[in-house]
VOMI-284646 format. One line per field, with one value per residue (C-alpha): x negated, z negated, y negated. Coordinates in nm, 3 decimals, padded with zeros to 5 digits, m for minus. Example, Ala and Ser with C-alpha at 12.3 -4.5 7.8 and 13.67 -1.06 7.14 Angstrom:
// VOMI-284646
c1 = [m01.230, m01.367]
c3 = [m00.780, m00.714]
c2 = [00.450, 00.106]
END
This chain:
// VOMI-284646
c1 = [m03.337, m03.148, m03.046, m02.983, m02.674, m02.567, m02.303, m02.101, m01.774, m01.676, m01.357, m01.160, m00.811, m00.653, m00.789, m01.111, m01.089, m00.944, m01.271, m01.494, m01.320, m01.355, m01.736, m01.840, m01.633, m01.861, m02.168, m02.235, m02.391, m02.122, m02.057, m01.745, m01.770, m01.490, m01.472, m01.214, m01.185, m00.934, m00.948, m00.665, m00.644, m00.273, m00.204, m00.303, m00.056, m00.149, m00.009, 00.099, 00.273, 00.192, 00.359, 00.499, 00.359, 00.395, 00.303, 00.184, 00.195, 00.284, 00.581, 00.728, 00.531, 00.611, 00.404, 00.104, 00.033, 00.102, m00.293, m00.470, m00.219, m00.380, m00.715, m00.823, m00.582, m00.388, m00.166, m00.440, m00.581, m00.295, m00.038, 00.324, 00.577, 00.966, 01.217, 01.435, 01.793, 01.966, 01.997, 02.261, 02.364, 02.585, 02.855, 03.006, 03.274, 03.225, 03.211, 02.887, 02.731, 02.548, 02.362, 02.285, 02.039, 02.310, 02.374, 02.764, 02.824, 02.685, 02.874, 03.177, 03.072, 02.977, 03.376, 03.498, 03.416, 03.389, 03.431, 03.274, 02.970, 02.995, 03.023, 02.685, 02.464, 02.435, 02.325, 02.107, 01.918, 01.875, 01.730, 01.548, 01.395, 01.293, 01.172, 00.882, 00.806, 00.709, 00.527, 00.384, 00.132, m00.021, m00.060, m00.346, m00.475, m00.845, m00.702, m00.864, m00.958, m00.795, m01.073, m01.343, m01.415, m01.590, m01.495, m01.342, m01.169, m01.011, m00.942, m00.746, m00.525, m00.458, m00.385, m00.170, 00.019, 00.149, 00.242, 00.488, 00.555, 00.660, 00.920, 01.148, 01.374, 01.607, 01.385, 01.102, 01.358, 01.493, 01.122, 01.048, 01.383, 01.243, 00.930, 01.005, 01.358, 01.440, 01.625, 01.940, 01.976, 01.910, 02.143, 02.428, 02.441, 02.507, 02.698, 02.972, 02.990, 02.770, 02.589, 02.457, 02.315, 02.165, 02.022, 01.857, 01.738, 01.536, 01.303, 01.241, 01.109, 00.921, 00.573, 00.633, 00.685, 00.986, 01.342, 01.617, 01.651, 01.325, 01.182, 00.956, 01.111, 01.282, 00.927, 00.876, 01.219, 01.048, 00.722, 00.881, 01.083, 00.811, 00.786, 00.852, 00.784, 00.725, 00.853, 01.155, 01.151, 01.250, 01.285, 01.089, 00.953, 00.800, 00.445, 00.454, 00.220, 00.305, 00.126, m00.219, m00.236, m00.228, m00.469, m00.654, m00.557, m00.731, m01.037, m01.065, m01.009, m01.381, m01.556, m01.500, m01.670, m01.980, m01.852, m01.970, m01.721, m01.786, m01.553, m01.651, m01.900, m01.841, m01.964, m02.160, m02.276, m02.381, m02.730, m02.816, m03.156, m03.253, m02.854, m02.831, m02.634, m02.898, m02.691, m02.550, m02.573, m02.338, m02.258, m02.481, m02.783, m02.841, m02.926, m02.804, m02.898, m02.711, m02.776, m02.354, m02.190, m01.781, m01.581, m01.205, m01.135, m00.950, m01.050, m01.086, m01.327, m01.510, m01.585, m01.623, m01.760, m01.909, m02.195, m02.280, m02.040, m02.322, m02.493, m02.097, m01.986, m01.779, m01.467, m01.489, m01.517, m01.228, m00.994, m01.025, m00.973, m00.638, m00.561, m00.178, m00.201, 00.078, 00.173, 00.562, 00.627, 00.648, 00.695, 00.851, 00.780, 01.054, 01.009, 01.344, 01.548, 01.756, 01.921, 02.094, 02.496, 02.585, 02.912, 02.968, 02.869, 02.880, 02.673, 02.395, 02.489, 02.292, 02.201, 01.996, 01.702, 01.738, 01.653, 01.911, 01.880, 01.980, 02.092, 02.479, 02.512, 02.285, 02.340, 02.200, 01.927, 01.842, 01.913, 01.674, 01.441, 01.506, 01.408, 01.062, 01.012, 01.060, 00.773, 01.063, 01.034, 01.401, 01.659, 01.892, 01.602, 01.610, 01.491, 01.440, 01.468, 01.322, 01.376, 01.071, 01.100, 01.454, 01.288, 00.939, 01.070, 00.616, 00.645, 00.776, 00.860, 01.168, 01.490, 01.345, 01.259, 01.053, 01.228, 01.035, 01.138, 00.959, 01.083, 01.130, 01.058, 00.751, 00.538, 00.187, 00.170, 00.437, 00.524, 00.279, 00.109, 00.204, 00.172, 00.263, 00.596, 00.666, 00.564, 00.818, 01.060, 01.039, 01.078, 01.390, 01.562, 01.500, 01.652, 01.947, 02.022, 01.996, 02.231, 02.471, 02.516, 02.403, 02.545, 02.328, 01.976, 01.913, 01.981, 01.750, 01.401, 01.134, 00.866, 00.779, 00.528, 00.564, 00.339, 00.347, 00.106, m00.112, m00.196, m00.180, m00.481, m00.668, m00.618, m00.672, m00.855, m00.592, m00.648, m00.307, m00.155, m00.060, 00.031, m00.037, m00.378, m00.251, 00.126, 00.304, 00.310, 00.316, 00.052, m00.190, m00.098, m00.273, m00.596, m00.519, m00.575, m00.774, m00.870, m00.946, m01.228, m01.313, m00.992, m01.198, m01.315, m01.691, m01.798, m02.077, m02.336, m02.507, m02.378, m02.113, m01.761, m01.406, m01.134, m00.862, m00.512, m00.602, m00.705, m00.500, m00.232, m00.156, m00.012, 00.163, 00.002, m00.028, m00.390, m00.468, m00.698, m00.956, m00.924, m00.960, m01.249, m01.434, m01.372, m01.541, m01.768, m01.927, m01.838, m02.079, m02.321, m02.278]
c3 = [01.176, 01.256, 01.097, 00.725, 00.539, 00.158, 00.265, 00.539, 00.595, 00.780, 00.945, 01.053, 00.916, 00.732, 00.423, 00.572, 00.639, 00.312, 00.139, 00.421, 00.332, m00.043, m00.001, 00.241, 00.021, m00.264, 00.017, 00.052, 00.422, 00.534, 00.878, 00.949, 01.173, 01.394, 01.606, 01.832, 02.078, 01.849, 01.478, 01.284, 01.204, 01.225, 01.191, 01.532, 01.874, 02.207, 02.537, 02.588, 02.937, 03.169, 03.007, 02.717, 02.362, 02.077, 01.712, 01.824, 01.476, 01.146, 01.259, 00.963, 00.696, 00.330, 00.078, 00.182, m00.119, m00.239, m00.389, m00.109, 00.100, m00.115, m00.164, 00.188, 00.296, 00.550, 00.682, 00.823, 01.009, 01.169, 00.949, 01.063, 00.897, 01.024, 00.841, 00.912, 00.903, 00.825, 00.852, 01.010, 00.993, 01.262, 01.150, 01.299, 01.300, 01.504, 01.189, 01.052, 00.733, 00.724, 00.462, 00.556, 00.465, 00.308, m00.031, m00.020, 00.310, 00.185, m00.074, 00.165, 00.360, 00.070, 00.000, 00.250, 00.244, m00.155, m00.369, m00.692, m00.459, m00.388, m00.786, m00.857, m00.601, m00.809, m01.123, m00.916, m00.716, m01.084, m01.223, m00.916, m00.914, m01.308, m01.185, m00.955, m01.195, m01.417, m01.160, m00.957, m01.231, m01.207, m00.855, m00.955, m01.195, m01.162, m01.261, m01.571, m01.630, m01.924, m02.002, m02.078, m02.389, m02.190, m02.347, m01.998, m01.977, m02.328, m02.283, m01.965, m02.122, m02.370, m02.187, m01.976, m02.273, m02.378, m02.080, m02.059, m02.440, m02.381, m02.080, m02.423, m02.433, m02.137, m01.883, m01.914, m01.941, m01.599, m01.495, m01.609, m01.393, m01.123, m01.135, m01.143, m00.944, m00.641, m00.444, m00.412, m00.736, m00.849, m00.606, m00.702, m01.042, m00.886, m00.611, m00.438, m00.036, 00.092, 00.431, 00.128, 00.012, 00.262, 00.394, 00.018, m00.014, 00.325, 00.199, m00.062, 00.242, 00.479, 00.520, 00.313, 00.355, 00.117, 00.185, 00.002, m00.244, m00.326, m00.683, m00.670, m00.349, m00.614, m00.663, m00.303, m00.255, m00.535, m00.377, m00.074, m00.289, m00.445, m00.099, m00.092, 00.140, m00.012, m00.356, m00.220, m00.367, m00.101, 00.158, 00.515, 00.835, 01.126, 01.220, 01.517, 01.762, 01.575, 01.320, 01.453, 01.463, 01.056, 01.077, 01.321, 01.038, 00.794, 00.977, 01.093, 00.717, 00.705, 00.985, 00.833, 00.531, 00.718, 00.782, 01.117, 01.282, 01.566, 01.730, 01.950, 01.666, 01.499, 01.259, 01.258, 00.929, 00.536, 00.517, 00.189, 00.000, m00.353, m00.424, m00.255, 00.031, 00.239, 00.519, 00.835, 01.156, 01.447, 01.713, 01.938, 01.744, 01.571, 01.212, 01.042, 00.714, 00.367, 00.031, m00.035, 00.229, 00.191, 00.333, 00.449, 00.579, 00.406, 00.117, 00.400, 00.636, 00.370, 00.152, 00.374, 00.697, 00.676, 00.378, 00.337, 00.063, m00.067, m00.199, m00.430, m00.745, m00.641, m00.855, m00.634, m00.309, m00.417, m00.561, m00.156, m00.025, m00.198, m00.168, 00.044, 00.372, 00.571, 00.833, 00.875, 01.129, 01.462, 01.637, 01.975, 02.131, 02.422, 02.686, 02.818, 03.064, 02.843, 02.527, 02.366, 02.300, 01.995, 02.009, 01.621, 01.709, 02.080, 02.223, 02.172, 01.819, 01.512, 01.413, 01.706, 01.485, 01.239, 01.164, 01.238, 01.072, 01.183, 00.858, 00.862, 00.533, 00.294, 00.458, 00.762, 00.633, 00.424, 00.763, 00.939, 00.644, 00.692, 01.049, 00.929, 00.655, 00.865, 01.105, 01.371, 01.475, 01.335, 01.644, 01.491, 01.299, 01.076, 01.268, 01.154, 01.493, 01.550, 01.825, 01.813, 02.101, 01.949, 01.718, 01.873, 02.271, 02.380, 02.263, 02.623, 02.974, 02.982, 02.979, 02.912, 02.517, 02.300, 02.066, 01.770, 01.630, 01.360, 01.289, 01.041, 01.056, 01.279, 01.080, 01.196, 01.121, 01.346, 01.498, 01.764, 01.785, 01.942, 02.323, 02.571, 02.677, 02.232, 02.217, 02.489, 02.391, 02.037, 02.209, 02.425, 02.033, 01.930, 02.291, 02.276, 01.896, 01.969, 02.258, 02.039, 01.883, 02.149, 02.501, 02.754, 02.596, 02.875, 03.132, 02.938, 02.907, 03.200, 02.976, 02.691, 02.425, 02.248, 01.938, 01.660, 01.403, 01.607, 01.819, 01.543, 01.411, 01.729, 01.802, 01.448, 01.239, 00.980, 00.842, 00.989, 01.125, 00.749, 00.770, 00.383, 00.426, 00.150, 00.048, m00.239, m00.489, m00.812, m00.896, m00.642, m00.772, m01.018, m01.206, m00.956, m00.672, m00.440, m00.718, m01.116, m01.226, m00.892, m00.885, m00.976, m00.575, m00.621, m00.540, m00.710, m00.443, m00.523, m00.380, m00.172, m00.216, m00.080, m00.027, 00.170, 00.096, 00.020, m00.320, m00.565, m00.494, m00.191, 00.164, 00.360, 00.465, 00.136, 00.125, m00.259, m00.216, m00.033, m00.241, m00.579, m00.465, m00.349, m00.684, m00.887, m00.579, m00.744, m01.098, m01.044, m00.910, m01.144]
c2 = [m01.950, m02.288, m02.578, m02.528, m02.628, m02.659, m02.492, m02.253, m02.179, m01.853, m01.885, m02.224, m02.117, m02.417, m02.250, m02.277, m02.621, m02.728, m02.571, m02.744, m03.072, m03.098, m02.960, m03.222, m03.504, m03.413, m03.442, m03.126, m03.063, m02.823, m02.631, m02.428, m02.128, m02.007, m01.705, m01.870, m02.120, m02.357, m02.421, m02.288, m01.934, m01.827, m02.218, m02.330, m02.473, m02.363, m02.456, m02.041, m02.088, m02.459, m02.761, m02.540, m02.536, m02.307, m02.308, m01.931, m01.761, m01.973, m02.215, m02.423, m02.624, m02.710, m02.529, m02.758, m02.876, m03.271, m03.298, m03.166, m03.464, m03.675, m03.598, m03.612, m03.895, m03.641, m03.891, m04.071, m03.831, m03.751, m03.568, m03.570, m03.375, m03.343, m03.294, m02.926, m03.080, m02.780, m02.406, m02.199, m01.821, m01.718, m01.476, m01.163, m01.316, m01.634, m01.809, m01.941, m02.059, m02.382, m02.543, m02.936, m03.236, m03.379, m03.207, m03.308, m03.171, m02.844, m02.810, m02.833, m02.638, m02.360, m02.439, m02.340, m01.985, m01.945, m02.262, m02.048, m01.973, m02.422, m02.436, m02.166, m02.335, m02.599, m02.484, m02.234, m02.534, m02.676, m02.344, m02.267, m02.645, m02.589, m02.250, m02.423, m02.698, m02.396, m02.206, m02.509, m02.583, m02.243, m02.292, m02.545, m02.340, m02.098, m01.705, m01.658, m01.299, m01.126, m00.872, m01.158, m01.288, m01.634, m01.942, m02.066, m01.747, m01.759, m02.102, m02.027, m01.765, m02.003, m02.282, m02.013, m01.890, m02.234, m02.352, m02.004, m02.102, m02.456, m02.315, m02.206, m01.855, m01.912, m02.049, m01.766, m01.531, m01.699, m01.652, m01.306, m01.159, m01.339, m01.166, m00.844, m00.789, m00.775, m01.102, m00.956, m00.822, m01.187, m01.355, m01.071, m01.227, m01.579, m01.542, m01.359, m01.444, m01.207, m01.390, m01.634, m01.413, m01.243, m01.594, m01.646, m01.309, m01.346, m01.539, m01.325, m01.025, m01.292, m01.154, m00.892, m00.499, m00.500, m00.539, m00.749, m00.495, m00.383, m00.438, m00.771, m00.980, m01.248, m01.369, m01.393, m01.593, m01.871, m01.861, m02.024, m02.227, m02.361, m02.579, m02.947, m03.269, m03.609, m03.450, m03.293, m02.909, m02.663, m02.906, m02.730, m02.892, m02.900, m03.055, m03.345, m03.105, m02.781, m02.611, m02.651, m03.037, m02.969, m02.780, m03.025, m03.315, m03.148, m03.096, m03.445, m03.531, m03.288, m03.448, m03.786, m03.656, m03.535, m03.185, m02.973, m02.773, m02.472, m02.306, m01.962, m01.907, m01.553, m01.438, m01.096, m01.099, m01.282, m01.259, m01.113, m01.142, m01.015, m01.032, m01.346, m01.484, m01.700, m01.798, m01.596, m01.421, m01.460, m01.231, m01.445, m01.353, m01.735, m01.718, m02.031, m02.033, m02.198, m02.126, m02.095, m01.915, m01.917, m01.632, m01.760, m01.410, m01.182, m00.949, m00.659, m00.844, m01.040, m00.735, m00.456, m00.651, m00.937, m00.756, m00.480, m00.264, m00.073, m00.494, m00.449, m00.308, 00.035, m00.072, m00.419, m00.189, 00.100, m00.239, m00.386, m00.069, 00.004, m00.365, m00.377, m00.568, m00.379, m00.626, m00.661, m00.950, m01.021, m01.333, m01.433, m01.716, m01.807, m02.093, m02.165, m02.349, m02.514, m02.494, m02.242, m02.230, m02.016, m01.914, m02.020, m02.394, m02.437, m02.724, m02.911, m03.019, m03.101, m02.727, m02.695, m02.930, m02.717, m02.331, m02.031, m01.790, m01.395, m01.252, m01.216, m00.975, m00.788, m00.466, m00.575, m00.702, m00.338, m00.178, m00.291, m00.300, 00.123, 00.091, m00.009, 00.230, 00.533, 00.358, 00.174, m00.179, m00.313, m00.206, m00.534, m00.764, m01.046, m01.343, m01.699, m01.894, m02.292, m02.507, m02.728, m02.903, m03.025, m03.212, m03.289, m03.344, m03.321, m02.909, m02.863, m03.016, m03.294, m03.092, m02.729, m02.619, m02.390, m02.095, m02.019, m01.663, m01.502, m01.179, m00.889, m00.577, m00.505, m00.249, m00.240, 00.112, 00.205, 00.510, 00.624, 00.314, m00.025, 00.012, m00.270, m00.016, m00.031, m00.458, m00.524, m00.284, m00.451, m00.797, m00.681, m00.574, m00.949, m01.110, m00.870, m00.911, m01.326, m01.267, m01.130, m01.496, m01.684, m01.484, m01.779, m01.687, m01.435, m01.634, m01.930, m01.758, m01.829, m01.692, m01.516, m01.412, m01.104, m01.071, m00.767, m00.723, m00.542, m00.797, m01.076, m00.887, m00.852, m01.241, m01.442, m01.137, m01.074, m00.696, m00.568, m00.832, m00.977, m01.344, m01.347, m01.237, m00.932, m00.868, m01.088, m00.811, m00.844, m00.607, m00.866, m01.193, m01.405, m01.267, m00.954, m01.119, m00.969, m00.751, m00.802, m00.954, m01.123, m01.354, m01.681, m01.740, m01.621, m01.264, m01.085, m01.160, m01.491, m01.772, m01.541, m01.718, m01.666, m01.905, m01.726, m01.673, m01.351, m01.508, m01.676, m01.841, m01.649, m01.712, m02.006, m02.338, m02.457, m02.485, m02.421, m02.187, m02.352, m02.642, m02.423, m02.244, m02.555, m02.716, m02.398, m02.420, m02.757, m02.666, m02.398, m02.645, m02.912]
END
């Protein structure tokens, strides 16, 4: 056996990192292991085609969470975050919604197709803002576990139950609709032009197997707008260097703390003695050992895979095993010749720094929601489309761009499998649906990077291609999350720990996870 460590990390997702970071700020010896050839996870920028570079799977930041910023001094290891200007839905029409940095101009614009709708938005950004002041708190917060009677647990549900007291009547009943309808139901009761909201709604389905109208999708829409930048709630952006030169930040941040990182290291296996984890084995045969070993896979891979299921409680193994991943997006990745021109807004104006997003009415959106739960790929998707390169000109070669589109629906378990004839018949459905809105796009693309869930899975590890690590249900949120009882980061192997999104709080690059199991991590060793 090699080298020994306080402390290993498997997997260098940002998640990953974020644990690493914390550990080896405390001065804990720590080594992250990564299967790939780049740090990152899903959160990684590679140069896909020569001179072009892509932030391959996650695209936009904002959920990264201000303490973590702070903590490890991000900004001076690099961190970079620009500002999303605006976002525009193209309309049937040749109209187009827009929503704009600049609040006033928004609410012109919102005028102009249904002052009422320009008078709701309003009080809805204020309840929506009050919303994730009353959720961000719990973001922060360990799960306690409702069926223990431990002083830290009963303290938690206390502490729980008055912050949910001190919201008063109207904003926890706000809360409590939030949490268990579905988007559009919620956005019905606020507003009447329909393409707003359709464009709210999506983010209530991102990542998620549900569709605008599904039971639990409002939470989903608060989750991401529980994002901010510099203190500005919902406000997204893009990374200088795409998404993996966070990720890169954050591991510099655990270098300069003392922390070893690997890449093209996997990981076989946890090394298990007398109900102990004892460091690990990688594929190469090198036993490192570590007397904490910390799992940022997901709950699949780090309960079923990397030990041995038979060394776990069999209510731990059936909860993982009924645990939802079912992978819904795609992503295509365009390099192109030049710039788009969408008939709504032709030319290279400001929108093109911005997001556009394909979601023209409800009904569209629950169509091709029922494309995916018959087993289809969506024939006319929802796609939220970035121009990086617009707003960080090094993504590609002078005068040619990047096109960021992540896309809904792309079921993992789809019908007969996902061939290469199915993965580029599902990326001709996203070119020809864009070419509805912008005709030139065709005639743009020199290359082009297909990617379903299938293959996210083969490439980064996620169990079914699931950006969230594990679906934003409400039945695996909170204490549930993976699975009850085993919400609070450890695992019942000794010193066995996980920090992935598939734990509490969940998905995006927000980082909280890693940084809450680190911190029980050392409260455990303290």
């Amino acid at each position: 056996m090699s080298a020994r460590y306080d402390a290993i990390v498997v997997g260098g997702g940002h998640n990953g990192l974020v644990a690493a970071a914390y550990l080896a700020r405390a001065g804990r010896k720590t080594l992250v292991l990564e299967r790939r050839p780049v740090l990152g996870g899903a959160a990684v920028t590679e140069e896909v085609f020569p001179g072009f570079k892509f932030s391959v799977f996650s695209y936009v930041v904002s959920l990264l969470r201000p303490e973590i910023i702070r903590d490890l001094e991000l900004p001076r290891h690099g961190l970079q975050i620009l500002p999303l200007e605006s976002t525009v839905t193209p309309l049937d029409n040749g109209d187009y919604l827009a929503s704009w940095a600049d609040p006033d101009e928004t609410r012109r614009e919102l005028c102009r197709h249904s002052p009422r709708d320009a008078d709701a938005a309003v009080v809805f950004g204020r309840l929506m803002h009050h919303m994730a002041m009353a959720v961000k708190p719990i973001l922060g917060m360990v799960p306690p576990d409702p069926a223990s009677l431990s002083p830290s647990d009963l303290a938690g549900l206390l502490k729980l139950g008055r912050h949910f007291r001190s919201l008063g009547p109207e904003r926890f009943h706000a809360l409590h609709k939030l949490m268990t309808m579905s988007s559009a139901d919620y956005l019905d009761e606020w507003f009447e032009f329909d393409p707003l909201k359709a464009t709210k709604s999506a983010s209530g389905i991102i990542g998620t197997f549900l569709g605008p109208r599904s039971p639990g999708s409002a939470y989903v829409l608060l989750h991401h707008y529980m994002g901010e930048i510099d203190g500005a709630f919902r406000a997204w952006g893009f990374h200088k260097g795409g998404t993996g030169a966070i990720s890169e930040a954050i591991a510099r941040a655990a270098r300069a703390h003392g922390a070893e990182t690997r890449t093209g290291a996997a990981v076989e296996r946890v090394l298990v003695r007398n109900g102990r984890a004892t460091g690990v084995a990688l594929a190469s045969g090198e036993e490192i050992g570590a007397s904490i070993v910390v799992s940022g896979l997901d709950p699949r891979l780090t309960f079923t895979r990397l030990v041995d299921p038979k060394d776990l409680p069999e209510a731990l193994v059936d909860g993982v095993r009924r645990y939802k991943f079912r992978g819904s997006s795609g992503k295509v990745n365009l390099a192109l010749a030049g710039l788009p021109d969408f008939t709504c807004l032709p030319g290279a104006g400001p929108h093109l720094r911005g997001a556009v997003s394909i979601s023209p009415s409800l009904e569209y959106l629950e169509r091709a929601y029922d494309d995916a739960k018959y087993g289809e790929f969506s024939r006319h998707p929802y796609m939220d489309i970035v121009l990086p390169s617009m707003i960080d000109p090094e993504m590609a070669p002078p005068g040619k761009h990047v096109m960021s589109v992540f896309v809904q629906y792309a079921p993992y378990h789809l019908n007969g499998g996902w061939t290469p004839t199915r993965r580029e018949a599902f990326g001709d459905a996203v070119v020809k649906t864009l070419a509805r809105y912008a005709p030139n796009i065709e005639s743009l693309i020199l290359h082009r990077q297909v990617l379903t869930p299938d293959d996210i899975e083969r490439i980064t590890g996620l169990s079914e291609g699931n950006i969230f690590q594990g679906e934003l249900a409400l039945q695996q949120l909170f204490f549930l999350r993976p699975v009850p009882e085993w919400a609070k980061y450890r695992t019942p192997i000794h010193g066995y720990w996980q920090c992935g999104a598939g734990t509490h709080p969940g998905g995006g690059i927000m980082g909280a996870s890693g940084r809450l199991a680190a911190l029980q991590i050392l409260r455990s060793a303290a």
